[in-house]
C-alpha positions as CSV (number, residue, x, y, z in Angstrom):
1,X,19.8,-20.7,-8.8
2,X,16.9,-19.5,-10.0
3,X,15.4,-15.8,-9.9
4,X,12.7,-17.2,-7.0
5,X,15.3,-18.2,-5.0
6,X,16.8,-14.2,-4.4
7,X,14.7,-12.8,-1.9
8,X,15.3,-9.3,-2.8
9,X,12.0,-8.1,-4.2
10,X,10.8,-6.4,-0.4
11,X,13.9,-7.2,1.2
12,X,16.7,-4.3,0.3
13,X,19.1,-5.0,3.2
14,X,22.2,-7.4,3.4
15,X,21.7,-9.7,5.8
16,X,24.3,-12.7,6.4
17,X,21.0,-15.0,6.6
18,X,20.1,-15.2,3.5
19,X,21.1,-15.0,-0.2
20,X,19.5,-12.1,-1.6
21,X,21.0,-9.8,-4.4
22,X,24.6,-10.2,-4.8
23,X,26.1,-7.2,-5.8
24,X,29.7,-8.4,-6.7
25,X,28.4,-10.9,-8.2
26,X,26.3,-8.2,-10.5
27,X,29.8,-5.8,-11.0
28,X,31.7,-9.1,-12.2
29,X,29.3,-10.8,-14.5
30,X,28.0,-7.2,-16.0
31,X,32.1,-6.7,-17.2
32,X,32.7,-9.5,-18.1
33,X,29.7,-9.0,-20.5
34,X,30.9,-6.6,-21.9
35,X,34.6,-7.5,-22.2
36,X,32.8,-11.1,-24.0
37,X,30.8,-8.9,-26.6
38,X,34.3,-7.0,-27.3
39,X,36.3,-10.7,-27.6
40,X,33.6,-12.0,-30.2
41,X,33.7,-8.7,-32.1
42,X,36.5,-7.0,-34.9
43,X,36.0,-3.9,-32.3
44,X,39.3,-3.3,-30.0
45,X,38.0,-0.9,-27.8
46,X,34.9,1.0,-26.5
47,X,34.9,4.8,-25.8
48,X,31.7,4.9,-23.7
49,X,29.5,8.4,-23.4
50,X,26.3,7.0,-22.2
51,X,25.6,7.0,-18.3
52,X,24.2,3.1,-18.5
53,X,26.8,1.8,-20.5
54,X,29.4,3.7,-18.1
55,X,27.5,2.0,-14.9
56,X,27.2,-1.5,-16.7
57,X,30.9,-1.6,-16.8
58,X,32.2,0.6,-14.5
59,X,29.4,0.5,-11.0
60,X,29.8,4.0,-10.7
61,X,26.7,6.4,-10.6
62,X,27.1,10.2,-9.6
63,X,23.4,11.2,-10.0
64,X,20.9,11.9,-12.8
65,X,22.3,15.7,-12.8
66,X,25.3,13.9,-15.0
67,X,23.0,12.4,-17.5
68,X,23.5,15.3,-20.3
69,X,26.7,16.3,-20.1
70,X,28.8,14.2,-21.5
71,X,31.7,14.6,-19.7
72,X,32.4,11.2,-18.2
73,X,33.7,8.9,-20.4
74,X,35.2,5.3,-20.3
75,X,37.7,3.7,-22.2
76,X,37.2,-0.4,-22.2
77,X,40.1,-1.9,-24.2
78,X,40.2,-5.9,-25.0
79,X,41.5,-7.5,-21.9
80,X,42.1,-4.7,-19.6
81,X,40.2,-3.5,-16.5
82,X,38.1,-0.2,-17.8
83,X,39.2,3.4,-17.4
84,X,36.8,6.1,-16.6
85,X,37.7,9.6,-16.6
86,X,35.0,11.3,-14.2
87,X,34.6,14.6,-12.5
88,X,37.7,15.5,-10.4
89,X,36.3,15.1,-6.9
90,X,34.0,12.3,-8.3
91,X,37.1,10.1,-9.5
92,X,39.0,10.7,-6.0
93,X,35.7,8.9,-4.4
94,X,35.9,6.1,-6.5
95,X,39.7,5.5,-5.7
96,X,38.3,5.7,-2.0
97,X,35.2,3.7,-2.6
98,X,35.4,1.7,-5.4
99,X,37.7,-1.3,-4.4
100,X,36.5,-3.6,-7.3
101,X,38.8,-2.3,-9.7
102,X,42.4,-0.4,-9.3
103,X,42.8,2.8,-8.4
104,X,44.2,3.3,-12.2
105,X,40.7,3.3,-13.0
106,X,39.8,6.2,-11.3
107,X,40.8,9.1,-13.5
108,X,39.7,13.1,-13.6
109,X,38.7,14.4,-16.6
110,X,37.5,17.1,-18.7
111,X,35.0,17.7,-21.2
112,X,33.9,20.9,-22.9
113,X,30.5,20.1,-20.9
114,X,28.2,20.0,-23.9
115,X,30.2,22.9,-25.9
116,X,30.3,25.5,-22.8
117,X,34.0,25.3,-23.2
118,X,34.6,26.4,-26.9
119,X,36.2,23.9,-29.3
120,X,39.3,25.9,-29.8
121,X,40.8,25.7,-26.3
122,X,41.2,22.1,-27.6
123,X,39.8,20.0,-24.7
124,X,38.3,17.2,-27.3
125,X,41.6,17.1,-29.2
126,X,43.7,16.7,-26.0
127,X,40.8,13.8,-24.6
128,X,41.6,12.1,-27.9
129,X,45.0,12.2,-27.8
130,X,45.1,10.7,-24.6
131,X,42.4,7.5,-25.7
132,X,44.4,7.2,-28.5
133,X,47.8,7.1,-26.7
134,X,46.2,4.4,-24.6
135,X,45.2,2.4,-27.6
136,X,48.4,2.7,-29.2
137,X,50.2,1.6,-26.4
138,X,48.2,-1.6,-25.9
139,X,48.4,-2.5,-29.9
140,X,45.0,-1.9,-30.8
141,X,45.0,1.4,-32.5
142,X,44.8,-0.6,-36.3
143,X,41.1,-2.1,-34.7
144,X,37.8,-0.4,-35.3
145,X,37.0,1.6,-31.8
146,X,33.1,1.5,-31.1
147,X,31.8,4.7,-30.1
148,X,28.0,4.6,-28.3
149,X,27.0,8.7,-28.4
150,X,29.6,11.0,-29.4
151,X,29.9,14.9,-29.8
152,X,30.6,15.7,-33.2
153,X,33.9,17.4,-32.2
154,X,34.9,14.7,-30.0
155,X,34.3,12.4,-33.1
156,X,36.4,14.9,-35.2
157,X,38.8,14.3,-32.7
158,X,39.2,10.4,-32.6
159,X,39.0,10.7,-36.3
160,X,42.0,13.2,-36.4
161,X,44.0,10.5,-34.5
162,X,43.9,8.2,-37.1
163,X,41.1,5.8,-35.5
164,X,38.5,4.2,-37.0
165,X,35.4,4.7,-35.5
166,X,32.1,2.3,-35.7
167,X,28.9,1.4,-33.9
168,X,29.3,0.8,-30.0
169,X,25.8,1.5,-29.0
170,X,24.9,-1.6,-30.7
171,X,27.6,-3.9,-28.9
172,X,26.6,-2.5,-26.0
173,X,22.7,-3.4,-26.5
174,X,24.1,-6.9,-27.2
175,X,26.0,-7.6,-24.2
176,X,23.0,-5.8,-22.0
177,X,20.3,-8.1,-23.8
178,X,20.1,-11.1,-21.8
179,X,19.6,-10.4,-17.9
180,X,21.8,-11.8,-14.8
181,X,20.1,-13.1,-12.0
182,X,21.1,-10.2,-10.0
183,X,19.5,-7.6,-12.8
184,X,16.5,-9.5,-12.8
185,X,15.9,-9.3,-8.9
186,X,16.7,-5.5,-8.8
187,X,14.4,-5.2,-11.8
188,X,11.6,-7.0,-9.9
189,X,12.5,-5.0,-6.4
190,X,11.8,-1.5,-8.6
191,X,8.6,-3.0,-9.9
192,X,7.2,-3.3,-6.9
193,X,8.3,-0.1,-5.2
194,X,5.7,1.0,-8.3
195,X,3.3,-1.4,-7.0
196,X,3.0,0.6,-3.8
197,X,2.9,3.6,-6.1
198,X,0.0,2.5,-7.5
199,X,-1.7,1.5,-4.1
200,X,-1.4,4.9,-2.9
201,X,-2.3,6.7,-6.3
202,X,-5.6,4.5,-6.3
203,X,-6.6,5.6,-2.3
204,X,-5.7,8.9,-3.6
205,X,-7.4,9.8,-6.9
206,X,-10.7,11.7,-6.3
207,X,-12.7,14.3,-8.5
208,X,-10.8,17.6,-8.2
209,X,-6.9,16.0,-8.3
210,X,-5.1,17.4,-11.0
211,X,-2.9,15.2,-13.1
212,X,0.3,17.0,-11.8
213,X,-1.0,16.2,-8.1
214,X,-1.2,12.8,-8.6
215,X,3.1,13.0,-10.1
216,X,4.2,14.6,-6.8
217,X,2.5,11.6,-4.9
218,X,4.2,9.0,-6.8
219,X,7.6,10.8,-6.5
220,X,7.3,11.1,-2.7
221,X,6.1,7.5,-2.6
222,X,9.5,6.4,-4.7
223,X,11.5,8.5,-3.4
224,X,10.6,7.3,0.1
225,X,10.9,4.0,-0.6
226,X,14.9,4.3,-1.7
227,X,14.3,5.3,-5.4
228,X,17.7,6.6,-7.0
229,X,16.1,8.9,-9.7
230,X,12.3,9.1,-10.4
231,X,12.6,9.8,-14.8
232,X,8.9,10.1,-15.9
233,X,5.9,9.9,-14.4
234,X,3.1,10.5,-17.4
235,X,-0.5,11.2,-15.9
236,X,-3.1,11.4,-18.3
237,X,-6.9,11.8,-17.7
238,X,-9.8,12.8,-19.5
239,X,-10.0,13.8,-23.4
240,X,-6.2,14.2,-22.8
241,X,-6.1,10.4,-23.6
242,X,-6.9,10.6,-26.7
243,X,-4.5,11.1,-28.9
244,X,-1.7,10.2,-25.9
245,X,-0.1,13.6,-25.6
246,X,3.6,11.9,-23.2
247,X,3.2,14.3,-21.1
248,X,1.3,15.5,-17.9
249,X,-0.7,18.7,-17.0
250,X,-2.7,20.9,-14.7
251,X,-5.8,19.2,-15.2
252,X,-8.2,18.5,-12.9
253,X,-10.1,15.0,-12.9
254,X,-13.6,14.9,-13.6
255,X,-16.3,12.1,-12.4
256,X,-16.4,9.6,-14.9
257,X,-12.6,10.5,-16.5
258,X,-10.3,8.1,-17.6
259,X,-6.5,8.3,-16.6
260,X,-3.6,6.4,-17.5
261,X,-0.2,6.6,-15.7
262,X,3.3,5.6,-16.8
263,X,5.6,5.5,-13.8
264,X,9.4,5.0,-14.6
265,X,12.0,5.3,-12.0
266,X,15.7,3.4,-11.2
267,X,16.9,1.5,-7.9
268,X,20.0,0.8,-7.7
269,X,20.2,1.9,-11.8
270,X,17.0,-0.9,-12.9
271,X,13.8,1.0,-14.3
272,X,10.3,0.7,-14.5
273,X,8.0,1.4,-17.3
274,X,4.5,0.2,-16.1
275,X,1.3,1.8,-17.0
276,X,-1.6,1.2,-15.3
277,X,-5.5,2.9,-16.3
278,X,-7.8,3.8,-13.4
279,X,-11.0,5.5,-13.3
280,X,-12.3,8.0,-11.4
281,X,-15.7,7.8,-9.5
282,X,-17.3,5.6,-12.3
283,X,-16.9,4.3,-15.8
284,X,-18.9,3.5,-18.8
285,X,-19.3,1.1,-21.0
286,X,-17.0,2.3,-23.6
287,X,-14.4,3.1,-21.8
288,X,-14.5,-0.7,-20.0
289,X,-14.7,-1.6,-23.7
290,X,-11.4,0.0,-24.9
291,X,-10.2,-1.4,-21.1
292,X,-11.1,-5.1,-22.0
293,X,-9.8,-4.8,-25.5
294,X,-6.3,-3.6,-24.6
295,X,-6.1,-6.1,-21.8
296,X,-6.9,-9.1,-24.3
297,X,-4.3,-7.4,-26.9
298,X,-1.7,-7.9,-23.9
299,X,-2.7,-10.5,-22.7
300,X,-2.3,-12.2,-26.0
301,X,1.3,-10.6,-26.4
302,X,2.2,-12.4,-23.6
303,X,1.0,-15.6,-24.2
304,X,3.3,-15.9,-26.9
305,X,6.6,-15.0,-25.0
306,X,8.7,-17.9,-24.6
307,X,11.7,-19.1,-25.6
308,X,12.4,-20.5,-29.0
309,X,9.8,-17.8,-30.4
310,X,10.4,-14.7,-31.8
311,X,10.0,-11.1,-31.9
312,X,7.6,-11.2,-35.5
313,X,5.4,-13.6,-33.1
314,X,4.3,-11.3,-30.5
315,X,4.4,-8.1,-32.9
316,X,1.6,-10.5,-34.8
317,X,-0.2,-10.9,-31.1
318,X,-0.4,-6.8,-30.7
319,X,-2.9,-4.6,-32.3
320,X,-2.2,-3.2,-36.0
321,X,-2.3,0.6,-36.5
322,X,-5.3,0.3,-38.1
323,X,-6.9,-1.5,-35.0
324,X,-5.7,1.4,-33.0
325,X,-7.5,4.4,-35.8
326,X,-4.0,5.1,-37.1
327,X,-2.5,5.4,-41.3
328,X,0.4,4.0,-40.6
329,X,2.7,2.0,-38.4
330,X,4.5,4.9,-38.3
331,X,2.3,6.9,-36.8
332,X,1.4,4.6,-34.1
333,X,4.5,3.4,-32.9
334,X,4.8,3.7,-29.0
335,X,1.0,2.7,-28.3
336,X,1.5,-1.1,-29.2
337,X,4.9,-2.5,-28.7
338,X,7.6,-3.7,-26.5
339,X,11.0,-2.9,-25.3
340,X,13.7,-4.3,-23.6
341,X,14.1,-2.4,-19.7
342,X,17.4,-3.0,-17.7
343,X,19.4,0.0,-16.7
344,X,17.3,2.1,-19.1
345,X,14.2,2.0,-20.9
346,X,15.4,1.3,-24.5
347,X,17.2,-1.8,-24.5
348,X,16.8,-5.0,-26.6
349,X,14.6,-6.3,-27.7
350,X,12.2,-3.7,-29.1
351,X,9.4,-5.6,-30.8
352,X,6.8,-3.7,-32.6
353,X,4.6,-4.2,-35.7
354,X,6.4,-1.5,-37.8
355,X,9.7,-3.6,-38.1
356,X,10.0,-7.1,-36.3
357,X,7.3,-8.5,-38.8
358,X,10.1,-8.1,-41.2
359,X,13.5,-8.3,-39.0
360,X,13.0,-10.8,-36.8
361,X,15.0,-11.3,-33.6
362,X,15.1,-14.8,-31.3
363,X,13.2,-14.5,-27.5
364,X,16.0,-15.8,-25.3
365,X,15.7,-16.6,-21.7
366,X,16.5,-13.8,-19.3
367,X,15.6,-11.1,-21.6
368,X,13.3,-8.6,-19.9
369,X,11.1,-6.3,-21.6
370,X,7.6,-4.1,-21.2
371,X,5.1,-5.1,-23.1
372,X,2.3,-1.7,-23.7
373,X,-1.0,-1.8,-25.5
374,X,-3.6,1.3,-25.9
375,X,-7.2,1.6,-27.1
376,X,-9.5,4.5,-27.5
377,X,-12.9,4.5,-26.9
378,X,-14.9,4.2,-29.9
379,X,-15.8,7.9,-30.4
380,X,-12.1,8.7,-29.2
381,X,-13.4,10.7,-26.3
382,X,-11.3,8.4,-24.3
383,X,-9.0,5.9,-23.8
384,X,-7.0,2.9,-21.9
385,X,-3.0,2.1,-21.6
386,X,-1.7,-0.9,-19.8
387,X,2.0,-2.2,-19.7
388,X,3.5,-5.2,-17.9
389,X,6.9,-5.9,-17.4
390,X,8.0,-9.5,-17.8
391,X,10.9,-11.8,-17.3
392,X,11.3,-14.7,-20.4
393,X,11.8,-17.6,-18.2
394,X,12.2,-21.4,-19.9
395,X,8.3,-21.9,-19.2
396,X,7.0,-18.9,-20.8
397,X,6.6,-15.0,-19.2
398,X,6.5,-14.4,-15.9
399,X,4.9,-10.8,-15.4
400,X,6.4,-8.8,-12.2
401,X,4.0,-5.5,-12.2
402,X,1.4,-6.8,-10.0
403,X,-1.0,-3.9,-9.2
404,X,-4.4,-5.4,-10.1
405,X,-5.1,-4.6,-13.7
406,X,-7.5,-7.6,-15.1
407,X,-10.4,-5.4,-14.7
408,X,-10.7,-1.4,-15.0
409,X,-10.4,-0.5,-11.8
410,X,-12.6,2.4,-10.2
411,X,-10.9,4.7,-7.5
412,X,-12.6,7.8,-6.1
413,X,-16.1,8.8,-4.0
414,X,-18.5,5.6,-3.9
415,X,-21.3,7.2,-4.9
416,X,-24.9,6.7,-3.9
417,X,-27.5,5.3,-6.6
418,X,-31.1,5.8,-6.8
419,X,-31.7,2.6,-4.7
420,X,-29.6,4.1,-1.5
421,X,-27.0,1.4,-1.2
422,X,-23.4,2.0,-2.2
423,X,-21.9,0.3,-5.3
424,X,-19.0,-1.6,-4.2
425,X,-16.9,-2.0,-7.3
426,X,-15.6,-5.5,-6.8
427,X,-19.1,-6.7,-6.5
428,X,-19.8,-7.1,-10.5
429,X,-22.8,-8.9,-9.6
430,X,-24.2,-5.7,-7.9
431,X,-23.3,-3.6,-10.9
432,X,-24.5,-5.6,-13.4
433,X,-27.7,-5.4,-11.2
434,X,-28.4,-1.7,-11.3
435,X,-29.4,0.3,-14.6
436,X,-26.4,1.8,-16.5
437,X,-27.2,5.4,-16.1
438,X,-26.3,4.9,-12.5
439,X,-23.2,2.0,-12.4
440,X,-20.0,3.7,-10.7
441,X,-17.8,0.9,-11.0
């Protein structure tokens, strides 16, 4: 079956008509990921911290209020159904809602909530008596446990057990790399919930809407539309673009301002990242410059994507540092580069100039990443960002952000010219016509 053949990406119900995203299906084949990466590893166990890693496994999700505490915490041990010790009154729902795995599951636990409980009452050393009770029971305390994030007196406290502790995160990244069919059609669904975003953030942006205006909007739009957690939503505009500051502000939009937007949000845990670049009122000819440029950077980026290729190819496609007005890779990593996107943001593979040139991974089929570009105006008064999201498919990319984004788009007031007729900005022909003091698109 291929990813076309889900019809999930607008449709969000279950119906019995029709096949659309299968969600056992998604619980099954995420597991048994994971519990594949364990076999073909020297690891025994996991001890799992972070909230995607516990949902990939596990298909539980208590909110985005649990993302920094640290207290939930899953146990995945070769050949056995996971354990997660949750919230009391969370693990009680699981046991009642759950029904994919046994109620032994379904555990409540403690942490010392990010150090609020002091280290002496001995909640870590008790936790990690308790995993390593488990472990011993089930022969597989002499194996290397993978940890993914860890407290350092929670490690202290495996360690103090006797176990030996080593790198989960990056097993984890391996068995989340490659995409099921099921992630990629919840992937596509959360696109276009920010395709909408985008449709009403273009009908809305007018001279006089401040950047923090236009972050409200989105959330509603999201939120409305079934969005689980909205994470970011960067709104940029004006001489704010260049350098990118990541982070949005009370500023009011000008005629003729530039303004980027990064909208990232989960449904049913899949994110977005997907920028798009819009001006308001009118634009000039060196901001659709910087536009044209970063679209050709992407564009090329993506042309590369397929199968068989690898990650040094498309860093080689995107814009050096030195393109961009930067020293160093270093220093302009996060404006050209791509990253894997699943249940978060940063998954494999991240592709970027400053490292894949040299450490070159394989593009596989059913990876999904975000490809970003950026380019400032020539007298950096200014600047565009675009990202598209793209599934590797055996022919090449297939790109699922679809709000327009060939051409800088104008949003705003049509403004009247000296010739009293209205510039329609998808009539390039009527632009080109009129002198460039007075273009508005």
């Amino acid at each position: 079956m291929s990813a076309n053949s889900i019809a999930s990406a607008g449709a969000v119900m279950g119906v019995d008509w029709e096949e659309r995203v299968n969600f056992d299906r998604l619980r099954t084949e995420r597991l048994a990921r994971a519990h594949a990466a364990l076999e073909s590893s020297d690891v025994g166990a996991l001890v799992l911290f972070d909230q995607n890693n516990i949902r990939y496994t596990t298909a539980t999700h208590i909110g985005n209020w649990a993302r920094d505490k640290l207290f939930r915490c899953v146990l995945l041990m070769r050949g056995r159904d996971p354990i997660l010790w949750d919230i009391g009154s969370a693990a009680r729902q699981h046991k009642m809602h759950a029904s994919w795995l046994p109620e032994s599951s379904w555990q409540a636990g403690i942490s010392s909530w990010r150090g609020s409980i002091p280290e002496h009452v001995g909640v870590e050393v008790g936790n990690a008596k308790r995993i390593a009770d488990l472990l011993r029971e089930h022969g597989l305390a002499g194996d290397p446990v993978g940890v993914d994030v860890v407290e350092i007196p929670v490690l202290r406290a495996l360690e103090g057990e006797g176990l030996h502790i080593v790198n989960g995160q990056e097993l984890m990244q391996q068995a989340r790399r490659i995409k099921t069919i099921d992630e990629i059609a919840l992937l596509n669904h959360s696109a276009g919930m920010v395709d909408a975003a985008y449709d009403e953030l273009y009908r809305s942006l007018r001279v006089g809407t401040k950047e923090n205006d236009t972050v409200a909007l989105v959330n509603k739009v999201l939120y409305e539309l079934g969005s689980e957690e909205v994470e970011a939503v960067n709104a940029i505009s004006g001489e704010r673009c260049s350098p990118h500051p990541h982070v949005f502000s009370d500023r009011m939009m000008r005629p003729g301002d530039a303004a980027y937007f990064d909208i990232i949000h989960s449904f049913n845990g899949y994110r977005t990242c997907y920028y798009r670049t819009l001006n308001i009122g009118s634009s000039t000819a060196a901001q659709r410059d910087a536009y044209n440029k970063a679209r050709e950077a992407i564009d090329q980026a993506i042309s590369v994507v397929r199968p068989g290729a690898s990650s040094a190819d498309v860093a080689r496609a995107l814009p050096s540092a030195g393109d961009l007005g930067y020293s160093s890779e270093e220093e302009a990593f996060g404006l050209q580069y791509c990253h894997g996107i699943g249940l978060s943001v940063w998954e494999q593979p991240l592709i970027s100039r400053y490292h894949s040139l040299e450490h070159p991974v394989p593009i596989e089929e059913g990876m999904v990443f975000a490809l970003e570009t950026y380019c400032p105006t020539k007298d950096g008064s200014s600047a565009a960002r675009i990202e598209e999201e793209i599934v590797v498919t055996a022919d090449g990319a297939q790109v699922i952000t679809r709000f327009p984004a060939d051409q800088l788009l104008v949003a705003g007031t049509r403004y009247w010219n000296g010739f009293n007729f209205a510039v329609d900005p998808g009539d390039r022909a009527a632009v080109d016509a009129i002198p460039e003091s007075l273009v508005s698109a």
